[in-house]
Backbone as a printed PyTorch tensor [residue, N CA C, xyz], in Angstrom:
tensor([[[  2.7410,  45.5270,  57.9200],
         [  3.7310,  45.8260,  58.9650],
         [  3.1090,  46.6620,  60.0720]],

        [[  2.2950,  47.9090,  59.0590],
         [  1.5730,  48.3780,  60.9350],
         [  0.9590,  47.6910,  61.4000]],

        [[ -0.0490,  46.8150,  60.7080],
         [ -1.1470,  45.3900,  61.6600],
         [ -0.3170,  45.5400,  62.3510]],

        [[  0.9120,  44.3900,  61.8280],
         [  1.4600,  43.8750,  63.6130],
         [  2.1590,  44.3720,  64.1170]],

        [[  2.5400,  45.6170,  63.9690],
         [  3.4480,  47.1240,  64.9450],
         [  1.8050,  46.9050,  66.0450]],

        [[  0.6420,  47.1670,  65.5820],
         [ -0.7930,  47.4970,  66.3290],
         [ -0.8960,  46.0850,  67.2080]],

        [[ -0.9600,  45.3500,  66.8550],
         [ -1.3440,  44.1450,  67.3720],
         [ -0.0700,  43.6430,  69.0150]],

        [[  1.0480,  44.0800,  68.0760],
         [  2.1610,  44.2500,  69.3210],
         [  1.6350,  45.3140,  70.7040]],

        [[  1.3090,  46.2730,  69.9970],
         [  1.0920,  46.9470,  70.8880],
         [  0.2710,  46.7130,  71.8570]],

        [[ -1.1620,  46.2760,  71.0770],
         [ -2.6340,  45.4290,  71.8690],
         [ -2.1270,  44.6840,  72.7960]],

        [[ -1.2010,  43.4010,  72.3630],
         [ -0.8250,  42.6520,  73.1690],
         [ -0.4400,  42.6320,  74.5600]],

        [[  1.1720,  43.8410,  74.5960],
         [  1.5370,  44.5690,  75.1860],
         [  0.9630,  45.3940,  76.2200]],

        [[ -0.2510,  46.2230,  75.5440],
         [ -0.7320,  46.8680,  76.9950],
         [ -1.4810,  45.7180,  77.8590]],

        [[ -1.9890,  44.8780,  77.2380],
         [ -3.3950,  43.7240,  77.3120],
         [ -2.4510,  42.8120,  78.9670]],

        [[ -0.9650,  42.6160,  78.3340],
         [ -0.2660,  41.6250,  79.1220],
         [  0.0090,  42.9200,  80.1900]],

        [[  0.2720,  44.3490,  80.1960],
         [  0.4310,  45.1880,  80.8190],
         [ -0.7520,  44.8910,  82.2650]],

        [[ -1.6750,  45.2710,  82.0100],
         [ -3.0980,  45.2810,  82.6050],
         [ -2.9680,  44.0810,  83.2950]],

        [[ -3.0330,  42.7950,  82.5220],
         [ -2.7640,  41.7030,  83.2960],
         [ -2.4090,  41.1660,  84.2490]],

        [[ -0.6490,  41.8640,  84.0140],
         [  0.1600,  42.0760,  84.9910],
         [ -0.1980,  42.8820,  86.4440]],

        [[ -0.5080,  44.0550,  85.7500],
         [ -1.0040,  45.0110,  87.0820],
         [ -2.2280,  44.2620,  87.7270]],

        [[ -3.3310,  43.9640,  87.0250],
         [ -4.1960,  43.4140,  88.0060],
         [ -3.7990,  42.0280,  89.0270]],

        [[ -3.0140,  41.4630,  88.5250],
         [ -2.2160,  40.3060,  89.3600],
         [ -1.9060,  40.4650,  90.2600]],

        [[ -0.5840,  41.8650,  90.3100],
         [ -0.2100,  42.6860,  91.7150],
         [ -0.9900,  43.2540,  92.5290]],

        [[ -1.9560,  44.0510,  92.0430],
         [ -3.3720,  44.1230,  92.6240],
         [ -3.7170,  42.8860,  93.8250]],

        [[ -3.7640,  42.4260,  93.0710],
         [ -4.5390,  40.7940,  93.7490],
         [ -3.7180,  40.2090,  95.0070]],

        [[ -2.4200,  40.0730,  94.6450],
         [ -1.6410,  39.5220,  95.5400],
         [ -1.6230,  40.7760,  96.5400]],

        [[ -1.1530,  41.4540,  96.4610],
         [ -1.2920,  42.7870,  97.3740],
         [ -2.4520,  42.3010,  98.5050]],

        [[ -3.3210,  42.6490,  97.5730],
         [ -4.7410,  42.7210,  98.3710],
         [ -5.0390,  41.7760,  99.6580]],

        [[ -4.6630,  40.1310,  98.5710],
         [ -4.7020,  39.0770,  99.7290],
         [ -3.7920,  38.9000, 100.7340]],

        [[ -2.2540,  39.5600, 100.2130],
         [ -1.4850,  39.4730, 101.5650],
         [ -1.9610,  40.5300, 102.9840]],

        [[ -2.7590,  41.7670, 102.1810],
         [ -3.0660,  43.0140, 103.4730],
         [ -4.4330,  41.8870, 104.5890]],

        [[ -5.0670,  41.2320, 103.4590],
         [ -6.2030,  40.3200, 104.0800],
         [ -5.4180,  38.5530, 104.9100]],

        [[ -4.0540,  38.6230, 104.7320],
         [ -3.3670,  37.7460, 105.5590],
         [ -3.5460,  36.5930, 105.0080]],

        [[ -3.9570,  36.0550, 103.7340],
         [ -3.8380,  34.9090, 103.0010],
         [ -3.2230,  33.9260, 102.9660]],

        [[ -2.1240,  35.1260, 102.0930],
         [ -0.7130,  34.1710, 101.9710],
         [ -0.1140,  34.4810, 103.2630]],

        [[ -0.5660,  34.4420, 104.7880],
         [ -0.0280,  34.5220, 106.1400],
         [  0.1070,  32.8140, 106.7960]],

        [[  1.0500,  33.0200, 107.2050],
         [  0.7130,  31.0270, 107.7830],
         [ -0.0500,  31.5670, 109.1880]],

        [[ -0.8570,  30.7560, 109.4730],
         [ -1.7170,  30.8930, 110.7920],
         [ -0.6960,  30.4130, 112.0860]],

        [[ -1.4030,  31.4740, 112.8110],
         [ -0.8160,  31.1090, 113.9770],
         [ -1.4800,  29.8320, 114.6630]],

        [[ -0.9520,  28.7460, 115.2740],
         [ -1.2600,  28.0140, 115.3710],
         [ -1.5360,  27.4490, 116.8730]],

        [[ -2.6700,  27.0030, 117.0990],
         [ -3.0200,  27.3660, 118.9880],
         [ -2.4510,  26.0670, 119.8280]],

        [[ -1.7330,  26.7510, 120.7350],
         [ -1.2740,  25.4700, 121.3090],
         [ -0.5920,  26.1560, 122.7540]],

        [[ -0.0290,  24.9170, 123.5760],
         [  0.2260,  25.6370, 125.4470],
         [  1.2140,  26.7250, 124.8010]],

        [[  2.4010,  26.7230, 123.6180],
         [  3.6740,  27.1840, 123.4310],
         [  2.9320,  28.7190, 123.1720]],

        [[  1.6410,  29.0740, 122.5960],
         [  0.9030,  30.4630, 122.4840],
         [  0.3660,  30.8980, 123.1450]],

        [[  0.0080,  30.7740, 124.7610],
         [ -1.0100,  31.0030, 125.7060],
         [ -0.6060,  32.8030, 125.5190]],

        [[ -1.5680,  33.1430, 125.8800],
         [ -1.7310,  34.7640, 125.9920],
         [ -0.8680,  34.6790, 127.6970]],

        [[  0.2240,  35.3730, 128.0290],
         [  1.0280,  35.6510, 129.2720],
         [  0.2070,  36.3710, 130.3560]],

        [[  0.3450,  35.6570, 132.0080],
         [ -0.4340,  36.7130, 132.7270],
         [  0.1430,  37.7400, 132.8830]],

        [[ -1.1630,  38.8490, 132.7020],
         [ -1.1360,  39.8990, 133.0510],
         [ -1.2410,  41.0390, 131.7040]],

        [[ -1.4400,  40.0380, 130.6930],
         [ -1.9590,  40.5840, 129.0370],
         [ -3.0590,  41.2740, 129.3200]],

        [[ -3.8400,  41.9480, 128.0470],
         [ -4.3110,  42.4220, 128.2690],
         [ -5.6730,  41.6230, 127.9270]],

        [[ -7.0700,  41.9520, 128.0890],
         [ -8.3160,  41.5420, 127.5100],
         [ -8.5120,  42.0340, 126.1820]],

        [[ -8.8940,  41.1800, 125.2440],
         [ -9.5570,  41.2540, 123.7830],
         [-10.3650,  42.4540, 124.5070]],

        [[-10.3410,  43.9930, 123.1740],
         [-11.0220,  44.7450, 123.4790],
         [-12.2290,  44.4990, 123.0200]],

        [[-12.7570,  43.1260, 122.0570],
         [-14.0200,  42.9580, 122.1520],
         [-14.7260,  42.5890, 123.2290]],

        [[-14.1190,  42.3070, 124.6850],
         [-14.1870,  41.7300, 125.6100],
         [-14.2710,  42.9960, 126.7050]],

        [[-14.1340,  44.3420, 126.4950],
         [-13.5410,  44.8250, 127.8620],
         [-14.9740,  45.4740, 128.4280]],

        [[-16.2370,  45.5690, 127.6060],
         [-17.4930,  46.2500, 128.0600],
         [-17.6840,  45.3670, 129.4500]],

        [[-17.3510,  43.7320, 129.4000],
         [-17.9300,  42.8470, 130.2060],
         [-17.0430,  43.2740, 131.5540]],

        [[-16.3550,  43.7570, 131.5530],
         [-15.6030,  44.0470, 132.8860],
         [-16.7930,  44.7850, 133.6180]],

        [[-16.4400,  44.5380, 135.2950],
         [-17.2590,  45.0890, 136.1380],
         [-16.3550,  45.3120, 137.6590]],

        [[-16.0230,  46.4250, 138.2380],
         [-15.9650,  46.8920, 138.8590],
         [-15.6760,  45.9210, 140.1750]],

        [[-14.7210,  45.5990, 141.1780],
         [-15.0410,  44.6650, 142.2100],
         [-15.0360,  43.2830, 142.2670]],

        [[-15.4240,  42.7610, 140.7650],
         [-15.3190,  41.1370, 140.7270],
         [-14.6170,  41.2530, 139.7290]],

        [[-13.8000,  39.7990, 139.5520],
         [-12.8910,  39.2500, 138.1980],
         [-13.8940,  39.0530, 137.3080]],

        [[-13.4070,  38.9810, 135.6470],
         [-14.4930,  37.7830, 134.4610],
         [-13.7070,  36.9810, 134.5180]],

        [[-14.5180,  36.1330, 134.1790],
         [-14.9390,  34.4100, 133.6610],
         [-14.6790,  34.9690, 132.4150]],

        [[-13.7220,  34.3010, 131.1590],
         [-14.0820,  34.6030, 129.8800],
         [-14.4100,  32.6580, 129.2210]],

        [[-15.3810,  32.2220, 129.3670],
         [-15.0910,  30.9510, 128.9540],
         [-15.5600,  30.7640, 127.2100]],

        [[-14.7060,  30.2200, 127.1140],
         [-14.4570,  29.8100, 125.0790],
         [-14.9210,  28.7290, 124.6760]],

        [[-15.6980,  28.6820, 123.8450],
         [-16.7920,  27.7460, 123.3430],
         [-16.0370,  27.4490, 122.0970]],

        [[-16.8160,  26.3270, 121.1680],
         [-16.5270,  25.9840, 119.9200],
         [-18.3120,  26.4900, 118.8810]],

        [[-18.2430,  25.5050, 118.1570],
         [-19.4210,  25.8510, 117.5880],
         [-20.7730,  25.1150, 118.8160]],

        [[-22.3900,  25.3030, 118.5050],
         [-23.1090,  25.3570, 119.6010],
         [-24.1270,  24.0110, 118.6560]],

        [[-24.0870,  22.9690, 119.4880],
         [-25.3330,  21.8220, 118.9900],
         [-25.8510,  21.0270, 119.5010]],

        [[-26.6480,  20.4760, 119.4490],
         [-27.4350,  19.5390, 120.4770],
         [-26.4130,  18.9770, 121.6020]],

        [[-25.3850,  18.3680, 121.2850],
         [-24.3040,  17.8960, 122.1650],
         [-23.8400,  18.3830, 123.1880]],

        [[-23.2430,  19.8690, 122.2340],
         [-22.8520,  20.7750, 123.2140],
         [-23.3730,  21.7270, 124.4310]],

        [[-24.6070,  21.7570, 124.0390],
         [-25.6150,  22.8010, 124.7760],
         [-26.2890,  22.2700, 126.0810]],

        [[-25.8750,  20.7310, 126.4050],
         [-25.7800,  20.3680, 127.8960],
         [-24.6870,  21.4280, 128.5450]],

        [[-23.2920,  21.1370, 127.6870],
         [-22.2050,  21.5000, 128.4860],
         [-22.5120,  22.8750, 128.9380]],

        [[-22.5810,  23.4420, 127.8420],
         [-23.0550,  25.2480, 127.7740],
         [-24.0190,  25.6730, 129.0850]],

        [[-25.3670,  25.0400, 128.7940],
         [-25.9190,  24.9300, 130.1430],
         [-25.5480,  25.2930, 131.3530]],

        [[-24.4270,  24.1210, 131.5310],
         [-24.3650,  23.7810, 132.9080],
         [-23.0680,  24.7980, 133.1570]],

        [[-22.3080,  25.3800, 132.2450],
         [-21.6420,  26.6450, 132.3110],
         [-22.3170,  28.0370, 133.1370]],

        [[-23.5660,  28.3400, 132.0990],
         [-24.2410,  29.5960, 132.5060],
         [-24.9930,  29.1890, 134.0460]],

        [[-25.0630,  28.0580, 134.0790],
         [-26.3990,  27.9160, 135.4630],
         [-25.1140,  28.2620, 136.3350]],

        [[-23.8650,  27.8350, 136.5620],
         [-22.7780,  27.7590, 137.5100],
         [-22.5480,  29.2220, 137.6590]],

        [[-22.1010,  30.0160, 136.3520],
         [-22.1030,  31.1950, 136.0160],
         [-22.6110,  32.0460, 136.8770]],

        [[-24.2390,  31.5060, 137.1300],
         [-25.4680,  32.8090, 137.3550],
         [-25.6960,  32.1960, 138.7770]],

        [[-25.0550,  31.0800, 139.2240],
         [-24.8700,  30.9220, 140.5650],
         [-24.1990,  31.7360, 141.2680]],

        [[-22.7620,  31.9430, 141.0790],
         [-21.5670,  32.3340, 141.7640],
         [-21.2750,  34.0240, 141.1430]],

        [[-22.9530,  34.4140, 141.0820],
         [-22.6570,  35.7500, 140.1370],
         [-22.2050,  36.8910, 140.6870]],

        [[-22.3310,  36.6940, 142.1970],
         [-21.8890,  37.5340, 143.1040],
         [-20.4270,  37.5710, 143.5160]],

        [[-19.9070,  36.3940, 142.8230],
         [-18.2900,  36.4240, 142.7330],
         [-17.0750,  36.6290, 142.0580]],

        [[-18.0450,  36.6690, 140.8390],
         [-17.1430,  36.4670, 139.6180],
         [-18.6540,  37.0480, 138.7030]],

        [[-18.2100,  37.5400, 137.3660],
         [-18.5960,  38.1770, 136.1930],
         [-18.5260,  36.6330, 135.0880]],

        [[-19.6900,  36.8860, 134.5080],
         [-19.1210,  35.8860, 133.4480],
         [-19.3850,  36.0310, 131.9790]],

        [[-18.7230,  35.6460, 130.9690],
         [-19.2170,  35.7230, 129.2440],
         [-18.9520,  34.7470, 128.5710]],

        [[-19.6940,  34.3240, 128.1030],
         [-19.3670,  32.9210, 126.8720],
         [-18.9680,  33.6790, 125.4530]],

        [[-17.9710,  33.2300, 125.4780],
         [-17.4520,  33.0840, 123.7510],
         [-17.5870,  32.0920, 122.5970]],

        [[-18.3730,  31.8300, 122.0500],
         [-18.7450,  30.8270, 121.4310],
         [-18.7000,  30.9350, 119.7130]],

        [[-18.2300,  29.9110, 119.3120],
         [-18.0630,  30.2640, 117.2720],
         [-18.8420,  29.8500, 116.7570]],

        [[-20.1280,  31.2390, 116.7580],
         [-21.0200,  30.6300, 116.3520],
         [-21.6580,  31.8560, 116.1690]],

        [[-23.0150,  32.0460, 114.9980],
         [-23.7500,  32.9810, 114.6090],
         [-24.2480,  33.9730, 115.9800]],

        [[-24.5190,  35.0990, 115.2610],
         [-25.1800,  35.8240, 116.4620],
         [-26.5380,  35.0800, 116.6050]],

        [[-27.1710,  35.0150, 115.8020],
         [-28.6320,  34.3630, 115.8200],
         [-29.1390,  33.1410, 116.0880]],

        [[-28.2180,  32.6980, 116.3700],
         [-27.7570,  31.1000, 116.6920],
         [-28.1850,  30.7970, 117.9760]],

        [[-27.1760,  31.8890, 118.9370],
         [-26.9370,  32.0120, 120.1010],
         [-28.0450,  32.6980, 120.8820]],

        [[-28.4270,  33.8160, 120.2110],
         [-29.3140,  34.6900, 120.4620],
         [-30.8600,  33.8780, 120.9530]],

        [[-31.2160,  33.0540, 119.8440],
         [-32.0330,  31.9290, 119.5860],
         [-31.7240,  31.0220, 120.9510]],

        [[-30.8640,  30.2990, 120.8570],
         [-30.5670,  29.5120, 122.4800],
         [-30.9300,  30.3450, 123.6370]],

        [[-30.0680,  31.7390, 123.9590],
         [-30.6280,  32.9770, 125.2100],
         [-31.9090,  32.8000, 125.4710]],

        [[-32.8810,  33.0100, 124.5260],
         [-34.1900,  33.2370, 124.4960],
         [-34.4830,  31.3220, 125.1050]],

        [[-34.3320,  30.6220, 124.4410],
         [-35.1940,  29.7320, 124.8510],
         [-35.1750,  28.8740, 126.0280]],

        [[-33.5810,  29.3440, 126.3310],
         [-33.0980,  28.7620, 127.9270],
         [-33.3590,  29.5560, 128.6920]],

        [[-33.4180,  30.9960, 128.2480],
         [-33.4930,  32.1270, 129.4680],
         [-32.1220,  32.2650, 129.7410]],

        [[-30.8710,  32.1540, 129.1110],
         [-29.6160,  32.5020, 130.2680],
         [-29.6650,  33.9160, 130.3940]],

        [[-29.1830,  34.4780, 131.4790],
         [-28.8780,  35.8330, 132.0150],
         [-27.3390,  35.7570, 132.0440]],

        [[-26.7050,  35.0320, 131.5370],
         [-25.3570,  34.9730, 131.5630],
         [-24.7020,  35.8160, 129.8710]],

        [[-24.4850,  36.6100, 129.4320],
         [-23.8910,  37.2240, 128.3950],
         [-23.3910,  36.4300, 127.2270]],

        [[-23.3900,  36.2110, 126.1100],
         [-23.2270,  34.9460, 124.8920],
         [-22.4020,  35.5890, 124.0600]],

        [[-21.1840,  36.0910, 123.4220],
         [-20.4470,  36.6980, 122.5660],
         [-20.4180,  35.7630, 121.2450]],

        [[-21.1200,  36.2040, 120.0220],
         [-20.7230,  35.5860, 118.7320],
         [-19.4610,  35.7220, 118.1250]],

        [[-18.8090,  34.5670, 117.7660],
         [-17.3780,  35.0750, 117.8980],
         [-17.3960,  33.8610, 116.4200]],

        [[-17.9520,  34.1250, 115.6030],
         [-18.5350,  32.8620, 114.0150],
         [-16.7950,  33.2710, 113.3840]],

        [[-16.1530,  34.2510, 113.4080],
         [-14.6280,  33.8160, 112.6370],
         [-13.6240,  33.0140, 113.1070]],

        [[-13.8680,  32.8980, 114.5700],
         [-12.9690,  32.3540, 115.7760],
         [-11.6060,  33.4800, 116.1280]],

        [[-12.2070,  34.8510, 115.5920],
         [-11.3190,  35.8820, 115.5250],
         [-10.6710,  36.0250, 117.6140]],

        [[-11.2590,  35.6870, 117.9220],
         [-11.0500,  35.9920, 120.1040],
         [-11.0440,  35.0270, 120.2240]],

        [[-11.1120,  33.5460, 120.2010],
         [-10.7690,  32.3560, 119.8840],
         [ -9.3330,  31.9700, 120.1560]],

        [[ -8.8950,  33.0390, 118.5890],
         [ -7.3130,  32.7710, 118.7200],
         [ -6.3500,  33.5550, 118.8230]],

        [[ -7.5760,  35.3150, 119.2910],
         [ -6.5770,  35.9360, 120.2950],
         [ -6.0680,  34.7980, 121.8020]],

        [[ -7.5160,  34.4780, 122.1230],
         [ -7.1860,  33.6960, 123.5680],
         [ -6.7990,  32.3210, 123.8300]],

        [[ -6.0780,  31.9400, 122.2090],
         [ -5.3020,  30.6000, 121.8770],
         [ -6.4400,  29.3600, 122.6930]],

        [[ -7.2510,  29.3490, 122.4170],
         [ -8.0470,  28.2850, 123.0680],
         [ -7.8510,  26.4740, 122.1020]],

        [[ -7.2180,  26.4320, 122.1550],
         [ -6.6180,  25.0680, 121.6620],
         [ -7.5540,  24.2510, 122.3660]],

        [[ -7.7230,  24.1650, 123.2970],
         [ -9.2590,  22.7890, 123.7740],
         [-10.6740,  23.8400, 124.2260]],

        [[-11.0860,  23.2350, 124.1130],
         [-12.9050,  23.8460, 124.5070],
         [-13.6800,  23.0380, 125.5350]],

        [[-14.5580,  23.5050, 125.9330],
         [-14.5970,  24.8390, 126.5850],
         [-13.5470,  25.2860, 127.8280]],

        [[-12.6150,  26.3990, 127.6020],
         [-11.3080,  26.8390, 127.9490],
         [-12.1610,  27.9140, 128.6920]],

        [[-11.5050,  27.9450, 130.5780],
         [-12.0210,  29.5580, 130.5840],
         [-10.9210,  30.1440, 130.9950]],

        [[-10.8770,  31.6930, 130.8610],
         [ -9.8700,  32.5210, 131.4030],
         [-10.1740,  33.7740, 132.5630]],

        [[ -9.1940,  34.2110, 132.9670],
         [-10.0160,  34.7370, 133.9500],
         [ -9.1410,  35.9010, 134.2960]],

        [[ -9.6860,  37.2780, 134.3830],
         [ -9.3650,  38.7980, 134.3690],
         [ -9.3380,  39.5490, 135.2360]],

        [[ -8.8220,  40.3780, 135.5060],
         [ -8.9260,  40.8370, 136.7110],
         [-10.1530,  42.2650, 136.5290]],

        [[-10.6100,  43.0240, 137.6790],
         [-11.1800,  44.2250, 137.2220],
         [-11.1460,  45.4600, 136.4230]],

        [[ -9.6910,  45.4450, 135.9170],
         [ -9.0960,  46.3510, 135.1110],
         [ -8.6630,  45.6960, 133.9640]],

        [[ -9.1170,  44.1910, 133.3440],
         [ -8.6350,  43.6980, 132.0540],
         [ -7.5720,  43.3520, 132.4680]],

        [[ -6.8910,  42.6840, 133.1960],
         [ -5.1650,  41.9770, 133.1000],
         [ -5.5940,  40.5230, 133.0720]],

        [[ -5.2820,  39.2940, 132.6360],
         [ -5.0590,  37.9570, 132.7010],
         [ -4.5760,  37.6930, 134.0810]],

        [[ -5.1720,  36.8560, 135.2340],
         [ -4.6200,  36.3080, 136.2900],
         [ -4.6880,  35.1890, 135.8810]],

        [[ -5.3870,  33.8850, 135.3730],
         [ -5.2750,  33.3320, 135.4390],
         [ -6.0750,  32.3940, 134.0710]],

        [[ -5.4660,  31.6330, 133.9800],
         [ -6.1660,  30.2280, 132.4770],
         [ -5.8760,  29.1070, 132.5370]],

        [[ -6.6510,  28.2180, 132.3570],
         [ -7.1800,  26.7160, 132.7110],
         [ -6.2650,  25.9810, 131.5800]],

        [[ -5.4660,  25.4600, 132.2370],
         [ -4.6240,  24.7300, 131.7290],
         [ -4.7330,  22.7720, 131.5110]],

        [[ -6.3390,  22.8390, 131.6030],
         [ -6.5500,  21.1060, 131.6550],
         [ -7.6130,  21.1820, 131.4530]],

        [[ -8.3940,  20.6510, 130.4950],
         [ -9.6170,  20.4580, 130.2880],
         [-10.4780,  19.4510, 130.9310]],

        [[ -9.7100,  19.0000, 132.0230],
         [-10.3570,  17.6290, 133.1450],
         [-10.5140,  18.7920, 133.8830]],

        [[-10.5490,  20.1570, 134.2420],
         [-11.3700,  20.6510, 135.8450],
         [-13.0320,  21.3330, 135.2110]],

        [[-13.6390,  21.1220, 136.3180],
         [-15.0740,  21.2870, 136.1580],
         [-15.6760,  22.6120, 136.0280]],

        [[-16.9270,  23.2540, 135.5330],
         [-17.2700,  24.4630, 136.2230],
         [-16.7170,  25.1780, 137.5080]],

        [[-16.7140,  24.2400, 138.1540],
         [-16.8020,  24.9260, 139.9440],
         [-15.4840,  25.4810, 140.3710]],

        [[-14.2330,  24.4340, 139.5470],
         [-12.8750,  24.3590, 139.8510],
         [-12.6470,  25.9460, 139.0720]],

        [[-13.0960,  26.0910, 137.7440],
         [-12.5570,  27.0040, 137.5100],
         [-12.9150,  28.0090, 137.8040]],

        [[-14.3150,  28.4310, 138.6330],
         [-14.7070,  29.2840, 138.8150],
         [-14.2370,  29.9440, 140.3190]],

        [[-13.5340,  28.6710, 140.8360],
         [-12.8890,  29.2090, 142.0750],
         [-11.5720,  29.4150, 141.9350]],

        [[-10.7730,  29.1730, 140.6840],
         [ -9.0990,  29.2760, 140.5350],
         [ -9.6890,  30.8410, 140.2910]],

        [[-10.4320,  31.6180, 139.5100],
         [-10.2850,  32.7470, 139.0390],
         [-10.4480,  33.3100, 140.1260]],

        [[-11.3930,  32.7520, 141.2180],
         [-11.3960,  34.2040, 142.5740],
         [-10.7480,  34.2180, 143.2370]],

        [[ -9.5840,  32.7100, 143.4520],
         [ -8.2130,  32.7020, 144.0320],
         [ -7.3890,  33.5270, 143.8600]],

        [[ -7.4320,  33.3670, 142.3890],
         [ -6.3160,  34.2180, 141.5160],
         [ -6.1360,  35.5500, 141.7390]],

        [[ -7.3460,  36.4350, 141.8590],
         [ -8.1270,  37.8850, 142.0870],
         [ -7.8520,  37.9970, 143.3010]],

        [[ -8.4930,  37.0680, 144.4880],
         [ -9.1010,  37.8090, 145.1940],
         [ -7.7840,  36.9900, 146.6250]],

        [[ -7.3870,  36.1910, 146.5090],
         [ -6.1550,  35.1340, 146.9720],
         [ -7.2940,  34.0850, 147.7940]],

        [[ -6.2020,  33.1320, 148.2530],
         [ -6.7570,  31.7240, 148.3080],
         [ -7.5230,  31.8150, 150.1730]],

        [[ -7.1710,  32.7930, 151.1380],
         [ -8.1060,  32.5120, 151.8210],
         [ -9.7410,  33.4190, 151.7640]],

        [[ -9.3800,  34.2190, 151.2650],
         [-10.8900,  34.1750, 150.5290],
         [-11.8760,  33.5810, 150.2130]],

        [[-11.0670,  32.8080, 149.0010],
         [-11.5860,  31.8390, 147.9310],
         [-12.1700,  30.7080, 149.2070]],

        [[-11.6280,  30.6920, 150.2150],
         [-11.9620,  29.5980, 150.9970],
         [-13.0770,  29.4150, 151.7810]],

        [[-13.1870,  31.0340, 152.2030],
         [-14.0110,  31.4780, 152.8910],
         [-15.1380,  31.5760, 152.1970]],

        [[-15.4410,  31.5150, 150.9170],
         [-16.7480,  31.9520, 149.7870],
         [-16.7670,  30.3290, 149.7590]],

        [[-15.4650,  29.7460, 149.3940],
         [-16.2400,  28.4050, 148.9850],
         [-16.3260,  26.7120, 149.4280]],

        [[-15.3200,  26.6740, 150.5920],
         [-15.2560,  25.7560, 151.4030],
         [-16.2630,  26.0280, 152.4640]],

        [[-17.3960,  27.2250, 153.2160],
         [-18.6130,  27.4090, 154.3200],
         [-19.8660,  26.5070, 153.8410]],

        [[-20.0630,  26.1060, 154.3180],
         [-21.1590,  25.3430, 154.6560],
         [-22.5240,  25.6990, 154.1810]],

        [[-23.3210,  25.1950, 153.4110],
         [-24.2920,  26.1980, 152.7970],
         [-25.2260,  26.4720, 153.6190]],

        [[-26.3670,  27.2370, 153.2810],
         [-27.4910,  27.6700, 154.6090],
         [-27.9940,  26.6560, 155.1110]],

        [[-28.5150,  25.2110, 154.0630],
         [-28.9720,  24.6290, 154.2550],
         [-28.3140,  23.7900, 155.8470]],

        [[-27.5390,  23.6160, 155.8340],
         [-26.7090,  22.4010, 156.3240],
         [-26.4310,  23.4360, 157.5020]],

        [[-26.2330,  24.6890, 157.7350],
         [-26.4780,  25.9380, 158.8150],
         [-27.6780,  25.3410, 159.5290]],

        [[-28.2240,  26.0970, 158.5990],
         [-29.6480,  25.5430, 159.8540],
         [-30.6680,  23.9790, 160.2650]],

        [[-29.3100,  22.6260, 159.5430],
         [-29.7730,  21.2220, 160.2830],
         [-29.3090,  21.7540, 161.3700]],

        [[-27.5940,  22.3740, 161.5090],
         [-26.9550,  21.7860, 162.8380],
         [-27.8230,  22.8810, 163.5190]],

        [[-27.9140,  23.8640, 163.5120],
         [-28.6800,  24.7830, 164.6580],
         [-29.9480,  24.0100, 165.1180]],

        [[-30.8580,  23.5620, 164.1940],
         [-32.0070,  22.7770, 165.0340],
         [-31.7320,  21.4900, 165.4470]],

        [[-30.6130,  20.7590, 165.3220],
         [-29.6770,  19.4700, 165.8800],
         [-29.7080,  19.7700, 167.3640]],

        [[-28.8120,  20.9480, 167.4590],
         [-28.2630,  22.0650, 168.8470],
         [-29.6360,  21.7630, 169.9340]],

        [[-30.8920,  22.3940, 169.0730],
         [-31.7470,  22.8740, 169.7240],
         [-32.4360,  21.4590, 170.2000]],

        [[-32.5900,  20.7360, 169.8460],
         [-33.5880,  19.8780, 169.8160],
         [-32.1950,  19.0550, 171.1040]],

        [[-31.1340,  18.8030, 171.4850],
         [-30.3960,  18.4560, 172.2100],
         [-29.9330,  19.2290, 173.2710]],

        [[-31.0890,  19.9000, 173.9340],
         [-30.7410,  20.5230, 174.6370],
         [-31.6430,  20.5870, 175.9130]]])
């Protein structure tokens, strides 16, 4: 009869422990958002203008010009035309706009690409897609665009406009549209100085 008075007892604390470590567990994974349903990225989640910037994002602010925040997916042979032709546009118009790539992808990954392209354009490893889906990027490459103090003016709502388009909605947005006109509808140097020696040579 004591055996199994003892054995009850064994049991008892054994299923005790059990129990507790279970609650443990569930606990744990709900504080880690597990059992959370994901938020799910789409136009109905856009971050609202005038939000604020991911504070993993706010070092890139600079004084005088808007950022560029443009959002990448993962980085591979395919993609790294597109990427490219991002940073070259980027490090063109650098005097107008600020720019940072967000991309889901290793630091070393990226780091590795910097080096072998040379970009001077800033690369953020973002491998959880944690700023991703602060900045609801539902299509790629998505850019957004900030003002000098971190507020949202403006985000690309179509994945048919080009580098150039978006890089001039953000200084619209910032800086207003005859500006934007004046930086980007003038005539480049080149095409300055046909007509001046056109002038000259007709005279």
């Amino acid at each position: 009869m004591k055996r199994e008075n003892v054995a009850q007892a064994i049991w008892a604390i054994v299923a005790a422990i059990n129990v507790g470590l279970l609650l443990f567990l569930v606990n744990g994974l709900k504080a880690e958002g597990f059992f959370a349903r994901p938020r799910l990225m789409n136009p109905q989640n856009d971050p609202k203008i005038g939000s604020e910037i991911p504070n993993s994002l706010r070092s890139f602010l600079k004084p005088q010009k808007p950022l560029l925040v443009v959002a990448f997916g993962k980085c591979s042979e395919c993609t790294l035309r597109n990427l490219n032709g991002w940073v070259l546009m980027l490090d063109r118009w650098a005097e107008e706009v600020s720019g940072v790539i967000v991309a889901e992808d290793r630091s070393e990954v990226l780091q590795g690409y910097a080096r072998r392209f040379g970009w001077k354009v800033p690369v953020v490893a973002d491998e959880k897609g944690e700023i991703l889906r602060q900045l609801n990027a539902y299509f790629l490459p998505r850019g957004y665009g900030f003002s000098c103090d971190g507020r949202l003016v403006w985000l690309q709502k179509s994945p048919a406009m080009n580098e150039l388009e978006v890089i001039r909605s953000v200084v619209e947005a910032e800086k207003g549209k005859e500006y934007a006109q004046k930086v980007f509808d003038r005539k480049p140097k080149w095409a300055e100085g046909l007509e001046k020696a056109v002038k000259v040579q007709g005279r």
